[in-house]
C-alpha positions as CSV (number, residue, x, y, z in Angstrom):
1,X,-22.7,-4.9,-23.6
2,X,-21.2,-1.5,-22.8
3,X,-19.0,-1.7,-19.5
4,X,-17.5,1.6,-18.1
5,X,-14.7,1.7,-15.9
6,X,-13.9,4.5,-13.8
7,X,-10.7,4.9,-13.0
8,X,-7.3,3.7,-15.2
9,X,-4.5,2.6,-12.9
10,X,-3.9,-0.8,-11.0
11,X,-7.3,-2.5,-10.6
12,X,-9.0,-0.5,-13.6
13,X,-6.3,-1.3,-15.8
14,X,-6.1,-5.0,-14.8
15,X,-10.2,-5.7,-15.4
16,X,-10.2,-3.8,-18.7
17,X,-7.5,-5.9,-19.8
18,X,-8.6,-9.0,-18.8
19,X,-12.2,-8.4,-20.0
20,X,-11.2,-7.0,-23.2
21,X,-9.3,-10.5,-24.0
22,X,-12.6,-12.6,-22.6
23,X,-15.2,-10.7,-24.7
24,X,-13.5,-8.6,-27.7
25,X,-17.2,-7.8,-28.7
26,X,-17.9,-6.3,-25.8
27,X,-17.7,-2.2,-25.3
28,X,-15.0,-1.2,-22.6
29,X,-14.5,2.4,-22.0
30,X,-12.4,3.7,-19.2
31,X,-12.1,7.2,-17.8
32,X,-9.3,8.2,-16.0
33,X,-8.8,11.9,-14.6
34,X,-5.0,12.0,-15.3
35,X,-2.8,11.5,-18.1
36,X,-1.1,8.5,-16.5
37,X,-2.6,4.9,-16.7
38,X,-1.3,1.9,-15.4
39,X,0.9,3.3,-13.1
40,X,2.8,1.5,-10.0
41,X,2.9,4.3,-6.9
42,X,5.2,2.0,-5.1
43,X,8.1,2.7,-6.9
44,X,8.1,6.8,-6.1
45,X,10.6,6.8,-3.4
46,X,13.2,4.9,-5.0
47,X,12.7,7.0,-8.1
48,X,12.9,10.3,-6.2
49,X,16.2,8.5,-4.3
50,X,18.1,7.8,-7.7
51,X,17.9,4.0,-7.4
52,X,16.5,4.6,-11.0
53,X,15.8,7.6,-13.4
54,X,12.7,7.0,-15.6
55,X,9.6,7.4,-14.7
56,X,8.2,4.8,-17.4
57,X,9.6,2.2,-15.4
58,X,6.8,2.9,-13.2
59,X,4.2,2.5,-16.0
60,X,3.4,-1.2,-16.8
61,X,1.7,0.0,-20.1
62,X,1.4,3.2,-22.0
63,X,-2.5,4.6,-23.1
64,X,-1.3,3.5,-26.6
65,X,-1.2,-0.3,-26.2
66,X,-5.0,-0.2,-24.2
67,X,-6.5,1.7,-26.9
68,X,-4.7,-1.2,-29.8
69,X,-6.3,-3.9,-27.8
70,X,-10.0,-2.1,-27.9
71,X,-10.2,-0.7,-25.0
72,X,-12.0,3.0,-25.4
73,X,-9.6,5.0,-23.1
74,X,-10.0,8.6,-22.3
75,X,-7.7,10.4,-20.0
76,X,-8.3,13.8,-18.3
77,X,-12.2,12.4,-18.1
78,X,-13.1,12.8,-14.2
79,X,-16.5,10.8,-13.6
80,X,-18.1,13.2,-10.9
81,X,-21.2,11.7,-10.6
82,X,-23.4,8.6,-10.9
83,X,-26.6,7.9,-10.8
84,X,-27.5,4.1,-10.1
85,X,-31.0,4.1,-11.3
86,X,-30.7,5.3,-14.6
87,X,-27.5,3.6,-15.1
88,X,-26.1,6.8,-16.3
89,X,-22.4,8.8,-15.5
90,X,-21.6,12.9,-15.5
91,X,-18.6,12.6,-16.9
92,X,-16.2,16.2,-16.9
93,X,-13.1,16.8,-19.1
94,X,-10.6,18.0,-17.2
95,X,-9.2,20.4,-19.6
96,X,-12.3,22.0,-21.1
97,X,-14.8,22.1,-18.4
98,X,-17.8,20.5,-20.6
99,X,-20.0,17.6,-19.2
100,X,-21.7,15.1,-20.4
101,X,-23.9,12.2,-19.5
102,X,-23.0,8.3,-20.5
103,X,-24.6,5.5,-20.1
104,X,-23.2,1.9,-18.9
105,X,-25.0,-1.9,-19.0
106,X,-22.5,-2.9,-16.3
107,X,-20.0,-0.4,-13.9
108,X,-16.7,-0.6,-12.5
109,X,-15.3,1.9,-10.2
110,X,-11.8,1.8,-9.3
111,X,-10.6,5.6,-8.6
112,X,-8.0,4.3,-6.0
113,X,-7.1,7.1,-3.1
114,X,-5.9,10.3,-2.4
115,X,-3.1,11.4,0.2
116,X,-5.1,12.6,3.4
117,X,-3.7,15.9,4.3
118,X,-3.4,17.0,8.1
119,X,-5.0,20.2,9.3
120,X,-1.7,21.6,9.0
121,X,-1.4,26.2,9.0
122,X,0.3,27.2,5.5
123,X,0.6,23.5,4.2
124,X,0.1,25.1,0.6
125,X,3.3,26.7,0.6
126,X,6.1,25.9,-1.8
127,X,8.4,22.7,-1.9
128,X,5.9,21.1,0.4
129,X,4.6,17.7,-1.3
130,X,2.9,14.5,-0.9
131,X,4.2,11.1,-2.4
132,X,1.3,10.0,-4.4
133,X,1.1,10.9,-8.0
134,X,3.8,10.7,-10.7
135,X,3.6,14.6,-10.7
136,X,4.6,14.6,-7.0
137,X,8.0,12.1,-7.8
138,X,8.8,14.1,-10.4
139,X,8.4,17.5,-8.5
140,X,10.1,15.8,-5.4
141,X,13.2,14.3,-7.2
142,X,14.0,17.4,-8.9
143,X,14.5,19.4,-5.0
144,X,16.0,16.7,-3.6
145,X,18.7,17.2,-6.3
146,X,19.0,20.7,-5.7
147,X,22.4,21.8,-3.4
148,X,20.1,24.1,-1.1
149,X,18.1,21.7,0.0
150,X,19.4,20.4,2.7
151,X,17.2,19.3,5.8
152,X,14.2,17.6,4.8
153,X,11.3,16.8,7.1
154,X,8.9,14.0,6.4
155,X,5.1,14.0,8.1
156,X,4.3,10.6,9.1
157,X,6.1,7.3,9.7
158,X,4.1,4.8,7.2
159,X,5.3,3.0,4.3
160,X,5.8,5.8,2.0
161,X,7.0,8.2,4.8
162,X,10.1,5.5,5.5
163,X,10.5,4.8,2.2
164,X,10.9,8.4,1.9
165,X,13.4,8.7,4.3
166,X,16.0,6.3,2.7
167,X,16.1,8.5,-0.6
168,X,16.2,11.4,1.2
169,X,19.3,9.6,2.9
170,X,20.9,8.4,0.2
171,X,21.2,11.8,-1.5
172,X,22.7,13.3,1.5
173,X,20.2,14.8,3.5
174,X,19.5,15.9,6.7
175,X,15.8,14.1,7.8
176,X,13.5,14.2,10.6
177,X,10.4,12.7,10.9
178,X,7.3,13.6,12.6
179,X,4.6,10.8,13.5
180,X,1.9,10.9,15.5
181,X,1.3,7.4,17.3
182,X,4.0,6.4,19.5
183,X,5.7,4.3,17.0
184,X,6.1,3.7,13.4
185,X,4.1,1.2,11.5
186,X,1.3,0.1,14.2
187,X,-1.3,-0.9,11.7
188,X,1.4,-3.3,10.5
189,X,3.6,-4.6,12.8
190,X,4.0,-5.2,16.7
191,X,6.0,-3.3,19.1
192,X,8.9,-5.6,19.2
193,X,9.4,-5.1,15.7
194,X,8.6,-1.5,15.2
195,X,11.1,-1.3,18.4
196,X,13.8,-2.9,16.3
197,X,12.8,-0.9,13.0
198,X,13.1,2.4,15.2
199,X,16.3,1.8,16.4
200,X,17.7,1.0,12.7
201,X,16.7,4.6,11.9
202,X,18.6,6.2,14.4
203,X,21.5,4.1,13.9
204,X,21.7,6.3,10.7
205,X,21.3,9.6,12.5
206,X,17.8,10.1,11.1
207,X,15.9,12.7,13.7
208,X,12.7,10.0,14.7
209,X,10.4,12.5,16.6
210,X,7.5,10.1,17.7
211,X,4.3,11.4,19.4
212,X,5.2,14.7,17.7
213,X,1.9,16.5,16.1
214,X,2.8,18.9,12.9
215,X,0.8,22.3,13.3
216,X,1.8,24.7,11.2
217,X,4.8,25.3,8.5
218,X,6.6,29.0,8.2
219,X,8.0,30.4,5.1
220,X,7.6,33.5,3.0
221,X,6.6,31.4,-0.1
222,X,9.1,28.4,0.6
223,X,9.1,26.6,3.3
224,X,11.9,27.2,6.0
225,X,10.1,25.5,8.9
226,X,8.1,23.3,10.8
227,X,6.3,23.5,14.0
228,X,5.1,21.2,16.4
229,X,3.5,21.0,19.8
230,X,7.2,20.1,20.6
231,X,9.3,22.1,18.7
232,X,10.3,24.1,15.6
233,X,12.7,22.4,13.0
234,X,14.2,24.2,9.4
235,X,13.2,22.2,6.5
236,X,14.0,23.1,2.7
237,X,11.3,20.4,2.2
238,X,8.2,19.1,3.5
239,X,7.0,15.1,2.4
240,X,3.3,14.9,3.5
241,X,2.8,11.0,4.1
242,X,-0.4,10.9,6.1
243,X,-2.2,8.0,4.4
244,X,-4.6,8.1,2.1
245,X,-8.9,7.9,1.6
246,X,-10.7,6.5,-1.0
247,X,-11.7,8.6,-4.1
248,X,-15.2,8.0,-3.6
249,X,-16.6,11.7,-2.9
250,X,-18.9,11.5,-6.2
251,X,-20.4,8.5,-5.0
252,X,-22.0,10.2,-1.6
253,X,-25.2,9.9,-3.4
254,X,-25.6,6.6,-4.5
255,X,-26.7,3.8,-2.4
256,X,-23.6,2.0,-2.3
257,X,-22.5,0.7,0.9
258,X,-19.1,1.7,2.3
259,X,-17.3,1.8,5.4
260,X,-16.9,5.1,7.4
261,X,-13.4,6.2,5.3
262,X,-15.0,5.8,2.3
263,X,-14.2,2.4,0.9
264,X,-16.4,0.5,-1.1
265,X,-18.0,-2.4,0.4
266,X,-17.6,-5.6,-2.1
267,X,-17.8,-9.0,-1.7
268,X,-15.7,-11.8,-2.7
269,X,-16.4,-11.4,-6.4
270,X,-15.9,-7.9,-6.5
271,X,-19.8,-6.8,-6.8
272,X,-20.8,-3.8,-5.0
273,X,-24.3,-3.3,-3.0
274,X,-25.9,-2.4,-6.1
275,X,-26.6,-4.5,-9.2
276,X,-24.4,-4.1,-12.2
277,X,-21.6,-2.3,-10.2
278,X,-18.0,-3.5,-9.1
279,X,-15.1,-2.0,-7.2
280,X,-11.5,-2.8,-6.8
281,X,-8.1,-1.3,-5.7
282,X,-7.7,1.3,-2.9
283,X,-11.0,2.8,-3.1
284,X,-12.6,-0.4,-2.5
285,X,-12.6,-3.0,0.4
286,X,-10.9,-7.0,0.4
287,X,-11.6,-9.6,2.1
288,X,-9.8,-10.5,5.2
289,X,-8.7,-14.7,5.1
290,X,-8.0,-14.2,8.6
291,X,-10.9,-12.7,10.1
292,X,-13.4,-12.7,7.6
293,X,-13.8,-9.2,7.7
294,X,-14.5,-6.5,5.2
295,X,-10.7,-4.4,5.4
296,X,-9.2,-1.5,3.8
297,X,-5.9,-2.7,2.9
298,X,-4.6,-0.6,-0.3
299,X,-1.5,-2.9,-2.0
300,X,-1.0,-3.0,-5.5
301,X,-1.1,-6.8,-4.9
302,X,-4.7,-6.9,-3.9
303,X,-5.8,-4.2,-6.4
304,X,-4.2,-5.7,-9.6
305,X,-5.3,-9.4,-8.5
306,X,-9.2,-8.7,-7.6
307,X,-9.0,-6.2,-10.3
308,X,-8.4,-8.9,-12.6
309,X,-11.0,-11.4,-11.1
310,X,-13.6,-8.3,-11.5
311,X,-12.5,-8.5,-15.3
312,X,-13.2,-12.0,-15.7
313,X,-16.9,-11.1,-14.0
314,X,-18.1,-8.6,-16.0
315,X,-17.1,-10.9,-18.6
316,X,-19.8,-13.1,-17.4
317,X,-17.9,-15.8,-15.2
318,X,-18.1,-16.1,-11.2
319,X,-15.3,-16.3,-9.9
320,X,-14.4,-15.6,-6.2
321,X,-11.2,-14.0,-5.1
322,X,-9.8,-16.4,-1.8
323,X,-9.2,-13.1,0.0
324,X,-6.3,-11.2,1.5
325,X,-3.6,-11.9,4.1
326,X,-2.5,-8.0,4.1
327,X,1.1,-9.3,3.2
328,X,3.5,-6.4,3.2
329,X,7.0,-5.3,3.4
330,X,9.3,-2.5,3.2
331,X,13.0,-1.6,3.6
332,X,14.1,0.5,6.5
333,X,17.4,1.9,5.6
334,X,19.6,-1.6,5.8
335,X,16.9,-3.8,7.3
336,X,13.9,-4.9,6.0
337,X,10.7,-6.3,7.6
338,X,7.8,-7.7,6.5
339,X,4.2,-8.7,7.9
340,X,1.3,-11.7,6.9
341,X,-2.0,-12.6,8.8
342,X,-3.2,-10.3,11.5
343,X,-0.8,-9.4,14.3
344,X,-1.2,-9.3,18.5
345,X,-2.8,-6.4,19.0
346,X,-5.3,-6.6,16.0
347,X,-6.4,-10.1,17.0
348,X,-6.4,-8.3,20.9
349,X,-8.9,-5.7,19.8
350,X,-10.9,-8.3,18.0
351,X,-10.8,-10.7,21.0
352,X,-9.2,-13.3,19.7
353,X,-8.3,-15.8,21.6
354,X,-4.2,-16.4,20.5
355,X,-1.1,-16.9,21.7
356,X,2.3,-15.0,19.8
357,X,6.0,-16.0,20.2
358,X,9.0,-13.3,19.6
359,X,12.5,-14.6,19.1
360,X,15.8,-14.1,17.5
361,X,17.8,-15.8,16.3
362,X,20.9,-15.5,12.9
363,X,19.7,-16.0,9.4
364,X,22.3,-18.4,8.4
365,X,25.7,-20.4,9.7
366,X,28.3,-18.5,11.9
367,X,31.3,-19.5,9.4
368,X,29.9,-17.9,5.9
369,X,30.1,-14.3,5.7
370,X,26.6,-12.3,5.9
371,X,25.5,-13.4,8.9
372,X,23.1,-11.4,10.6
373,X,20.1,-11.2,13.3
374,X,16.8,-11.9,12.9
375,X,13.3,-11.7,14.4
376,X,10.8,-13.6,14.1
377,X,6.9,-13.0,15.4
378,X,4.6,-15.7,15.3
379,X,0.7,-15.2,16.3
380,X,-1.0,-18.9,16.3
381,X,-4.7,-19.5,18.1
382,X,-4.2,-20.6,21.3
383,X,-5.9,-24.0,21.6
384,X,-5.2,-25.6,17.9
385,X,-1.7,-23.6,17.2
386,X,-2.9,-22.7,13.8
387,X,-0.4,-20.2,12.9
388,X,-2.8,-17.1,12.0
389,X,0.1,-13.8,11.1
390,X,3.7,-13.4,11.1
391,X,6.1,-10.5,11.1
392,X,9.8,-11.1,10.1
393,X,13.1,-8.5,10.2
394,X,16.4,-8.5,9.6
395,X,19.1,-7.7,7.1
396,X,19.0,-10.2,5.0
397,X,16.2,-12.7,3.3
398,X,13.7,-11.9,6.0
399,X,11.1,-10.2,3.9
400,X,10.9,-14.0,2.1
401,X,10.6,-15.7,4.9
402,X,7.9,-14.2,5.8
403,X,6.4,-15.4,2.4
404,X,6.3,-19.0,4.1
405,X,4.4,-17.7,7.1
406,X,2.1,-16.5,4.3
407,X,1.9,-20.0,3.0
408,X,1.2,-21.2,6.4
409,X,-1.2,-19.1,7.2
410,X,-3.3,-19.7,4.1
411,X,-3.2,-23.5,4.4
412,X,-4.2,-23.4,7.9
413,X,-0.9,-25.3,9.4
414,X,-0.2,-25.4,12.5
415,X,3.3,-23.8,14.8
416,X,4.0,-27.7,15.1
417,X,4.1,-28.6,11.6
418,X,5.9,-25.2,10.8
419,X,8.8,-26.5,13.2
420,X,9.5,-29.3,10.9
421,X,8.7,-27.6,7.6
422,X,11.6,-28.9,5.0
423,X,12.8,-25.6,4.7
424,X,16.2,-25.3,2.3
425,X,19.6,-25.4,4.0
426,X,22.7,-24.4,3.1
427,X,25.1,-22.9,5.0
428,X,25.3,-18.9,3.0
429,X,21.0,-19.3,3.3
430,X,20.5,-20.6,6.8
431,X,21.0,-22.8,9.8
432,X,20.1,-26.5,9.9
433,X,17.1,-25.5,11.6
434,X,16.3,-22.3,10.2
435,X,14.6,-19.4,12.2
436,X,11.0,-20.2,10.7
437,X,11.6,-23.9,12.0
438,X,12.6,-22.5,15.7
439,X,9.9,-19.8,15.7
440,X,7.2,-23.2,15.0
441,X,8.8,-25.4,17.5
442,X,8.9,-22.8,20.9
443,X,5.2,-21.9,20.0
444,X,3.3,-23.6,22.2
């Protein structure tokens, strides 16, 4: 059995391991366009912002160890085409040029994303970057470092964007950011948090231009400044954080179904529209617990676990990933947030038929020190109160309580039974009834 995967970084990495260890007999060759395999993206802003200084930290295992296991790993091998009825790959190498064709029994495409880049005049000029690659840490962290860079302007508000703008902060900088909704984060949180989030930001005299669209950057060769339908702005430095697409531009001629963005379309064991081939990661859809519902959600968390179930498939077994509750969190300078489930306004433009709760409330007893606020969003269906998303700030342990609304969520229990969950207590972690418990017992 001869199994090429396309593709060598979360999901790719994760199936060819697993599959490897199931069936040692079997062929697995990977291609990968890049030099770097196995590679966590997450980590690029707190490496550009000096929280840490090697970039192998990022890489859970080097080429070497994947190729002593068995694995047949080639790296600066781009896959640029596929042909499904013939079961056979073009496959280029990136440093010569030359194609060739291979052939595959069974197919596993997991080329993750690319940063989307705005329509933006002169966007190609110097020290203007996105935050995708290990290349673009690397080239990032060393101007940020440099003295004469001093105002740095970040497109777009998402996680990467605000992740962005801590570094930048922490060395010293001078930051604005551009976004184009009305607030930050609205694929991921409600207003009442974002609200919160927002106001965090400026509290640390970060420049939060919302509603502000990005046309055109001026510079000579560098870049000296941005301009918007509002404004112009100096930056020494440009971050791009627009979001990404799907890698899936060599597929256009396949018959493999995918959404309008580009994602593969898979189902709950990873298998494709076409026979023989699987996708996983960010170029690839998951499952939705929630709604049930085909989503493009790209987290290392759902790429490296149905990445792994994929392995175990084309190993022969059939097993079905339970699906994703879109959990995520970040840090916003000293807060942090974090969201599970589906929120108000996505179940709103589904027509769902919920109720939500907002409140606040401290994340532990008045007389140990740390105390601090917190909110809490609940969204529950209206008529049984099964709690169906969550979204949690604060400064303190609020990005794990929203692990337990996770939990909730995923065993179906209700705001009721959350209100008397046996949550711990003790007075430096929380009140006798802790937020999560108050949050259950006003949802009604």
């Amino acid at each position: 059995m001869r199994v090429i995967i396309v593709g060598g970084v979360a999901a790719g990495m994760s199936a060819a391991a697993k599959l490897k260890r199931m069936k040692p007999d079997y062929e697995v060759v990977v291609y990968e366009k890049t030099d770097v395999v196995s590679f966590g993206a997450c980590g690029l802003p707190y490496f550009v912002g000096g929280f840490f200084d090697d970039p192998n930290n990022m890489i859970a295992r080097a080429p070497k160890k994947f190729r002593e296991s068995g694995i047949d790993l080639n790296i600066f091998h781009e896959v640029v085409d596929v042909d499904t009825e013939s079961k056979e790959l073009k496959v280029k190498n990136v440093n010569t040029g030359e194609e060739f064709i291979d052939n595959y029994d069974k197919l596993m495409i997991a080329t993750g994303a690319s940063s989307i880049i705005p329509p933006i005049k002169n966007v190609k000029l110097e020290n203007v970057s996105t935050l995708k690659s290990l290349e673009d840490g690397i080239k990032i962290k060393e101007l940020m470092n440099k003295e004469d860079i001093k105002k740095v302007a970040i497109i777009g508000a998402g996680f990467i964007g605000l992740e962005a703008v801590e570094a930048a902060k922490k060395l010293g900088k001078d930051v604005v950011v551009f976004q184009l909704e009305d607030r930050i984060l609205p694929q991921v949180f409600d207003k009442e948090i974002t609200d919160i989030l927002e106001e965090e930001i400026r509290n640390h005299n970060v420049d939060l231009r919302l509603e502000e669209i990005v046309s055109e950057l001026v510079g000579e060769t560098k870049v000296e400044k941005v301009i918007t339908n509002k404004g112009e702005y100096e930056a020494d430095l440009v971050i791009v954080a627009t979001g990404v697409r799907p890698n899936t531009a060599f597929l256009k001629d396949t018959n493999i179904d995918m959404l309008k963005n580009g994602a593969i379309i898979v189902d709950e064991f990873g298998k494709t529209s076409v026979e023989d081939i699987y996708a996983a990661g960010d170029c690839a859809t998951i499952k939705n617990i929630v709604t049930g519902q085909d989503s493009y959600v790209p987290l290392a968390t759902g790429a490296n676990k149905l990445g792994r179930i994929v392995g175990e498939n084309l190993a022969g077994a059939n097993i079905s990933f339970q699906g994703s509750l879109s959990s995520s969190c970040i840090k916003v300078m000293d807060m942090e947030a974090a969201a599970t489930g589906i929120t108000e306004s996505q179940a709103a433009k589904l027509g769902m038929n919920v109720k939500a709760k907002f409140i606040s409330d401290f994340n532990q007893t008045n007389y140990y020190p740390g105390r601090n606020k917190m909110y809490v969003k609940l969204v529950y269906d209206a008529d049984t109160k099964v709690i169906l998303g969550g979204q949690v700030a604060g400064f303190k342990d609020a990005v794990q309580r929203a692990n337990v609304i996770a939990a909730c969520v995923f065993g179906k229990l209700t705001t009721n039974q959350l209100g008397m969950l046996d949550l711990c207590y003790a007075p430096p972690f929380a009140r006798t009834w802790d937020i999560l418990n108050v949050a259950g017992n006003v949802s009604k």
